[in-house]
VOVEXPA-829351 format. One record per residue (C-alpha): x, y, z; residue number from 1; residue in three letters. Coordinates in steps of 0.2 Angstrom, whole numbers. Each point is the difference from the previous one (the first is absolute). Layout:
N
X_Y_Z_k_r
X_Y_Z_NUM_Ala $
...
***
This chain:
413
X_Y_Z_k_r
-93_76_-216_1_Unk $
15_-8_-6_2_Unk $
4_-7_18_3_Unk $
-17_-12_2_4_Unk $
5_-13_-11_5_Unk $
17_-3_11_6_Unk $
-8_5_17_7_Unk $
-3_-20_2_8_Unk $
18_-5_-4_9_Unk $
4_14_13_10_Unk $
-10_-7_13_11_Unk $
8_-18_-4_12_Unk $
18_6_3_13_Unk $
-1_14_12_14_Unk $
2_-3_20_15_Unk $
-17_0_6_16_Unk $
-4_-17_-12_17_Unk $
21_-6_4_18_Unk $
-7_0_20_19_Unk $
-17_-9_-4_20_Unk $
8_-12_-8_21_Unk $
13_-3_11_22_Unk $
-11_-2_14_23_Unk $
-13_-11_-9_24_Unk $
15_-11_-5_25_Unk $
7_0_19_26_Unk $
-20_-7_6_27_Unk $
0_-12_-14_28_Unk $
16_-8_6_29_Unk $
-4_2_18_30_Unk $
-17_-9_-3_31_Unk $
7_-20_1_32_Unk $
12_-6_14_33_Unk $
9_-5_-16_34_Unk $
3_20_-5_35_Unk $
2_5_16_36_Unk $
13_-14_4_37_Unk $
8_7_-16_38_Unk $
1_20_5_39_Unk $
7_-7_16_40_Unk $
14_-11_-8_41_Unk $
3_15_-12_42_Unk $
-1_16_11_43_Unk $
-2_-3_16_44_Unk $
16_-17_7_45_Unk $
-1_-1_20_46_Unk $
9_16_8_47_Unk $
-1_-4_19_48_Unk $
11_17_1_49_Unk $
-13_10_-2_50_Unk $
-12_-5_11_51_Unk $
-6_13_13_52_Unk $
-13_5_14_53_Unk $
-9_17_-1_54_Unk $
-16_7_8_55_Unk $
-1_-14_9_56_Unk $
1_-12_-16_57_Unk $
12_-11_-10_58_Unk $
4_5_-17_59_Unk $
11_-11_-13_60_Unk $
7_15_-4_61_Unk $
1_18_0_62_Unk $
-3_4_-16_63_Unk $
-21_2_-5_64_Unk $
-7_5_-13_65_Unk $
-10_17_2_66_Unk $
-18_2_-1_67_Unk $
-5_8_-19_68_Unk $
5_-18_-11_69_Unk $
-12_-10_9_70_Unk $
-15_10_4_71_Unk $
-11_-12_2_72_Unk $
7_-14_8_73_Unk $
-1_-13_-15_74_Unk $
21_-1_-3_75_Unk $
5_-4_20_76_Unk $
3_-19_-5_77_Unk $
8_6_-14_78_Unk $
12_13_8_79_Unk $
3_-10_14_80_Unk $
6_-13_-11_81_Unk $
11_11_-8_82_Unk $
9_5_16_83_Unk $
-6_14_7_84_Unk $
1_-2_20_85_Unk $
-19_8_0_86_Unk $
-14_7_-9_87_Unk $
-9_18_3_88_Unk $
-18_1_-11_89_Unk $
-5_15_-5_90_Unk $
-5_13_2_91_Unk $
-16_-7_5_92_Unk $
-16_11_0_93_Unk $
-16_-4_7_94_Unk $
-11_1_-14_95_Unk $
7_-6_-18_96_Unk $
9_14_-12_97_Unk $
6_2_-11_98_Unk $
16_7_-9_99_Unk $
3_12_-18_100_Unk $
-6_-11_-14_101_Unk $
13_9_-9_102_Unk $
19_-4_1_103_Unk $
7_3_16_104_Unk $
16_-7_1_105_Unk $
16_9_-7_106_Unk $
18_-7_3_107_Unk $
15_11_0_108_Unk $
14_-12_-4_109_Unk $
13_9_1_110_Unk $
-1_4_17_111_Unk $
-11_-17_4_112_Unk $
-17_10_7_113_Unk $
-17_-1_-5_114_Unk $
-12_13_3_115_Unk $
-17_-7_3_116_Unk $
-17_12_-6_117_Unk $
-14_-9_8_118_Unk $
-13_-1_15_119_Unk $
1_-11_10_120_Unk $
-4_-17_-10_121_Unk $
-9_-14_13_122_Unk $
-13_-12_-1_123_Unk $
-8_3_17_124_Unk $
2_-9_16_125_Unk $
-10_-15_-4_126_Unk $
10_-5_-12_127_Unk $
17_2_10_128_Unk $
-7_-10_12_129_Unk $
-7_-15_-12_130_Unk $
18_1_-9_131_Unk $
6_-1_17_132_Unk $
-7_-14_6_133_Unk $
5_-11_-18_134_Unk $
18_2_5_135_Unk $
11_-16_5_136_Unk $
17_8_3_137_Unk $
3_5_19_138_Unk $
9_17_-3_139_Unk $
-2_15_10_140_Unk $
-16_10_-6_141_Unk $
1_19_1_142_Unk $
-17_10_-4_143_Unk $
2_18_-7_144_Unk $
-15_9_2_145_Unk $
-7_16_-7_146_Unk $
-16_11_-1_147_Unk $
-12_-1_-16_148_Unk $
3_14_-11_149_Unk $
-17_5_0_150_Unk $
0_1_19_151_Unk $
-1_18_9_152_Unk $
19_3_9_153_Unk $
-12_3_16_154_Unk $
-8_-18_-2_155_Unk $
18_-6_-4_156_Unk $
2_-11_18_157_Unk $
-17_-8_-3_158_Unk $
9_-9_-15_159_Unk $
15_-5_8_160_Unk $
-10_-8_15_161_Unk $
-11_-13_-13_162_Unk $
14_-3_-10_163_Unk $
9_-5_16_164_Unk $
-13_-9_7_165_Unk $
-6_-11_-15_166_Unk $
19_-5_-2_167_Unk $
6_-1_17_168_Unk $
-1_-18_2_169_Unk $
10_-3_-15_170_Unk $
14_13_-1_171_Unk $
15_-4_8_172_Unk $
3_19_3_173_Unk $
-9_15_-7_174_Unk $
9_17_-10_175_Unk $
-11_15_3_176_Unk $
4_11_-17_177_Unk $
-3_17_5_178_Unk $
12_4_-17_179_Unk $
-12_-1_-15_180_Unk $
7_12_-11_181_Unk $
-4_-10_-15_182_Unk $
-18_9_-3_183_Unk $
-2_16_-8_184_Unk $
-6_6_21_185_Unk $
14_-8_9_186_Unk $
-5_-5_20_187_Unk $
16_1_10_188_Unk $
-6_8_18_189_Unk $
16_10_6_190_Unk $
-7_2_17_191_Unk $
3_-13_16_192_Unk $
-17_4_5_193_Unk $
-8_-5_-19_194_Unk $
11_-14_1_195_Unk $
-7_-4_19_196_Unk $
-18_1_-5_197_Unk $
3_-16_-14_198_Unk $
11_-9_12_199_Unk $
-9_0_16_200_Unk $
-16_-9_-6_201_Unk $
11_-15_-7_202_Unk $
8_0_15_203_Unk $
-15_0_9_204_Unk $
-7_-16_-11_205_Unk $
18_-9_6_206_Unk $
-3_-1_17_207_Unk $
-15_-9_2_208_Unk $
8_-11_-11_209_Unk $
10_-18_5_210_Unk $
12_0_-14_211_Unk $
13_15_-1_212_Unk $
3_9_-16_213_Unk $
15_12_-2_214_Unk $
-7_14_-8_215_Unk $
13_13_-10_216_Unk $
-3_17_-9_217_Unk $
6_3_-15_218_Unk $
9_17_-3_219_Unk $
3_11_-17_220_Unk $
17_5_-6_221_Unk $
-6_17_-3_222_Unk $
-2_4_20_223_Unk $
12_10_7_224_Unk $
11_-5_15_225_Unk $
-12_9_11_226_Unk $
-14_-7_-5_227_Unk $
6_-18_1_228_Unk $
6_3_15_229_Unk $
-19_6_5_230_Unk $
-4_-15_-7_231_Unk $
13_-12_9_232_Unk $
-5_8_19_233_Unk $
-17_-11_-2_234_Unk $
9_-13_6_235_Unk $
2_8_15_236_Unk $
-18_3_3_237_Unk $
-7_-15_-9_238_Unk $
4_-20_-1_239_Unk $
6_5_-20_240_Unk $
12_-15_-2_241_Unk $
12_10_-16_242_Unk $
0_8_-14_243_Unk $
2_-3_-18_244_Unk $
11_11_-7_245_Unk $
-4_3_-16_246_Unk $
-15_3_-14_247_Unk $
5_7_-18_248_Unk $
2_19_-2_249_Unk $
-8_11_-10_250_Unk $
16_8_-2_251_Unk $
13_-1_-15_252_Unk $
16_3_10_253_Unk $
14_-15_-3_254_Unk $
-2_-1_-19_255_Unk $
17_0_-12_256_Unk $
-3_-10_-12_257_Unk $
-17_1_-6_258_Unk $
-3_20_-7_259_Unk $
-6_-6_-17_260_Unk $
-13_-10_9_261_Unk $
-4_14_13_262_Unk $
-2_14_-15_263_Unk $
-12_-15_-8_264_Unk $
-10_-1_13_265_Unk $
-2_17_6_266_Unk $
-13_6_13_267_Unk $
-6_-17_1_268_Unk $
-2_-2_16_269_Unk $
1_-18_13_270_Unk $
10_-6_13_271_Unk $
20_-5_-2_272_Unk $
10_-16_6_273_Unk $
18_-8_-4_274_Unk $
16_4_3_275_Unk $
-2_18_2_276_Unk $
-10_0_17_277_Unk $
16_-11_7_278_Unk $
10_17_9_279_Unk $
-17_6_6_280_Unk $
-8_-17_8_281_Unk $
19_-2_6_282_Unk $
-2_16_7_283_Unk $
-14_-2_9_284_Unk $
2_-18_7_285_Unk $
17_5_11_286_Unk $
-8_16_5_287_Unk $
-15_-10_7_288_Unk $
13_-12_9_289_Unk $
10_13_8_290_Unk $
-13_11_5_291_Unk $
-10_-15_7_292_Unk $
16_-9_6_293_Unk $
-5_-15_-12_294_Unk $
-16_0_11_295_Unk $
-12_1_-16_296_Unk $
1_-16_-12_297_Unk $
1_5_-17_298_Unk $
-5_-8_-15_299_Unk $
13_9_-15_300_Unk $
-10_1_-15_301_Unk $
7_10_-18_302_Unk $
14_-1_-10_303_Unk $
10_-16_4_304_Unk $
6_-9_-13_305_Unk $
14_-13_5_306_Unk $
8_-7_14_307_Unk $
10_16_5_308_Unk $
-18_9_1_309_Unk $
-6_-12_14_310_Unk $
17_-2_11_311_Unk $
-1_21_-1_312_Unk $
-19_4_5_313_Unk $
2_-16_13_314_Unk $
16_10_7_315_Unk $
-7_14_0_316_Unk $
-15_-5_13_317_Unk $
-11_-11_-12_318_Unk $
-10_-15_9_319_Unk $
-5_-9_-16_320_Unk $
-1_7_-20_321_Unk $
-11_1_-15_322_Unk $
4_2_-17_323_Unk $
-13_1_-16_324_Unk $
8_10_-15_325_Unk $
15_-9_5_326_Unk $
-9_-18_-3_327_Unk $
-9_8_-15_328_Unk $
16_2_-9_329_Unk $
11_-14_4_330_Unk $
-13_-12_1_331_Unk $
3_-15_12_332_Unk $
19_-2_-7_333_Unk $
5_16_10_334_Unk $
-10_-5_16_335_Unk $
9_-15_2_336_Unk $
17_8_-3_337_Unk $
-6_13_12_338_Unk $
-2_-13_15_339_Unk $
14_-13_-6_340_Unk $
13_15_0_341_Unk $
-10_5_16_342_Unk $
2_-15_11_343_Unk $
17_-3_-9_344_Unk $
6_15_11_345_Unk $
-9_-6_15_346_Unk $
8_-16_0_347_Unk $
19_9_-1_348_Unk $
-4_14_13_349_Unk $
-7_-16_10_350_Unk $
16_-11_-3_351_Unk $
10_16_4_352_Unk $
-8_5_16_353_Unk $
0_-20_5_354_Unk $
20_1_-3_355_Unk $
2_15_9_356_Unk $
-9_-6_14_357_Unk $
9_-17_-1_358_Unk $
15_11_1_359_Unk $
-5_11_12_360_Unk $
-3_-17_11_361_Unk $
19_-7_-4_362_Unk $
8_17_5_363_Unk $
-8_-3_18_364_Unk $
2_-17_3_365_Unk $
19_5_-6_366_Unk $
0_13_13_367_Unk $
-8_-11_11_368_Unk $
12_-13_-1_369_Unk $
16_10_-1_370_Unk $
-8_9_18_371_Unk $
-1_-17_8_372_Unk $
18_-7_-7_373_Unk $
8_16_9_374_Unk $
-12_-2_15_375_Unk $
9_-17_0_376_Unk $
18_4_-4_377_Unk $
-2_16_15_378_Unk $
-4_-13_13_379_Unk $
13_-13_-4_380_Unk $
13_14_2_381_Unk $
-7_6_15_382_Unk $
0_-16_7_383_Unk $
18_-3_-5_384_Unk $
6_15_5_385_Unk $
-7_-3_17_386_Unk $
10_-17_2_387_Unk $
17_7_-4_388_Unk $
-3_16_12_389_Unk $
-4_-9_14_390_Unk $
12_7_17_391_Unk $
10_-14_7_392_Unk $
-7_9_18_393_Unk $
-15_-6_-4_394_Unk $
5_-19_-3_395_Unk $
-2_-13_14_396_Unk $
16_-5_7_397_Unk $
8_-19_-3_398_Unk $
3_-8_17_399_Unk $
16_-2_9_400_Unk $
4_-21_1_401_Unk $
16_2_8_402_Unk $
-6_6_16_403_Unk $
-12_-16_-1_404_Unk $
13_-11_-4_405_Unk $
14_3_12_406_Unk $
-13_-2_13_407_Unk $
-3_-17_-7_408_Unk $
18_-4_1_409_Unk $
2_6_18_410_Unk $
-15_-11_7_411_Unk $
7_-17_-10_412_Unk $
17_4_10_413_Unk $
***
């Protein structure tokens, strides 16, 4: 009893009302050319380094933000004006539902994770799609799908396939989240062939369709390699365009510096992000590209942080990456030193190939003219040395006068 007077002030500092708050103060500012001109001046200065094409797409750079900030769609002005080369919304259910009304969001500073103890939290596809339609920025829309909660597992693909139709015209690509952990009954098929029974309808909408729209399958951490390699063989039997690699775990493993707030917490259950997913999304993104040959686009996803973070899942095999609990904790300070420090090492290991090449091409012009010079030098001692060696044999002989001359003499006596 002696808690419920404070239980308000706890709600007004704890993290579930620090991310409303954020977010409502990020729309607020995105809501006049003005505010957006402003998060663009501050966040987001012109970085023509970072600029890539993916999945058939251009992105103004790698780095997007994954879906579980902006479920709804409502923040893509504001998180494209913040710098984030795209936007995934969701995860969007067919029908609205909602989340625990009860706290749900627990951050583990010491180790920069959260831990997330909710259902899935969505306003329905109708709403998505009128949010949708009310944005003005031109960045790259993902749409990150999932089953309602209520929904049988055998009645999953019928979910998938209205989502995916209702939004097909206004995604730019489309996540299928067969990772929900989050709820209390977790759906995460682990077979190909439950996997192939969601996948095949979507696919089957797709090509009646003109437009084309990549469609990726999000994996969980908590599959083994065997089974993500079940999972990966799908895009050898169907027109799967990659992967995203990966959801929160339901795990604990990674954690060093948060005991106190582990012991606090206890049984409670929810899924974890942060730092401490980084070896085991790294893990899983080179295995994908070896096994594949770098075949299967992947879309890393969980515990990057910083600059270093992006350059090592992008070495590793990465196509493009996300970041969330990252972004949640740094704020758009630490996004913009993660893509400044980013393209500040694309521009040097640009300027250094560019002088190696120029290099590369003075050594062989070098070569090239030093060949010729002795080409040169070898034929004007041969032709010298042919001058001076030439027999005396083989000269033409000088003509005798004298016998000419007496016979002059002889017919003018």
């Amino acid at each position: 009893m002696t808690d419920l007077p404070i239980q308000p002030l706890r709600f007004l500092t704890g993290p579930d009302f620090a991310l409303r708050r954020t977010r409502w103060m990020m729309r607020a500012a995105a809501a006049t050319p003005l505010g957006t001109f402003l998060l663009r001046k501050l966040y987001a200065p012109p970085m023509p380094e970072l600029e890539c094409e993916a999945f058939g797409m251009k992105f103004s750079s790698p780095i997007g933000i994954a879906a579980g900030f902006d479920t709804n769609g409502n923040m893509i002005d504001a998180l494209s004006a913040s710098g984030f080369g795209f936007v995934e919304v969701g995860s969007i259910t067919p029908r609205p539902q909602s989340g625990s009304s009860a706290r749900r969001l627990y951050r583990l500073e010491g180790d920069r994770a959260l831990i997330y103890n909710s259902d899935i939290d969505s306003a329905g596809v109708e709403r998505v799609i009128s949010n949708i339609k009310r944005t003005r920025s031109h960045t790259v829309i993902g749409c990150n799908i999932a089953k309602n909660h209520a929904t049988p597992e055998q009645n999953a693909p019928a979910d998938f396939l209205r989502s995916f139709r209702s939004l097909y015209q206004y995604a730019d690509y489309f996540t299928v989240n067969v990772c929900d952990n989050s709820s209390p009954e977790p759906f995460i098929p682990r077979t190909k062939e439950q996997v192939e029974a969601i996948l095949e309808p979507l696919f089957e909408f797709r090509r009646g369709q003109n437009q084309y729209r990549p469609v990726l399958l999000k994996i969980s951490p908590d599959l083994s390699d065997e089974q993500i390699d079940s999972l990966t063989d799908i895009m050898l039997t169907m027109p799967l365009d990659g992967l995203v690699a990966c959801g929160g775990t339901t795990g604990r493993y990674g954690l060093e510096n948060s005991t106190h707030e582990i012991h606090a917490l206890g049984r409670t259950p929810g899924i974890m992000c942060g730092t401490p997913l980084k070896a085991r999304v790294l893990h899983i993104v080179s295995h994908i590209s070896r096994r594949t040959k770098g075949a299967c686009p992947v879309i890393a996803c969980g515990g990057i942080a910083d600059a270093d973070d992006v350059e090592a899942m992008l070495g590793a095999g990465a196509t493009l990456v996300q970041i969330c609990s990252g972004y949640i904790y740094g704020g758009g300070r630490s996004l913009r030193k993660m893509q400044a420090e980013l393209a500040e090492r694309i521009r040097w290991d640009r300027a250094e190939a560019e002088g190696a090449e120029r290099r590369r091409q003075q050594q062989e012009r070098r070569q090239a003219q030093q060949a010729q010079q002795a080409a040169e030098d070898a034929r004007a001692e041969a032709a010298e040395a042919g001058s001076e060696e030439t027999p005396a044999a083989d000269r033409e002989p000088e003509p005798d006068n004298r016998n000419t001359q007496q016979q002059t003499d002889t017919q003018k006596s």
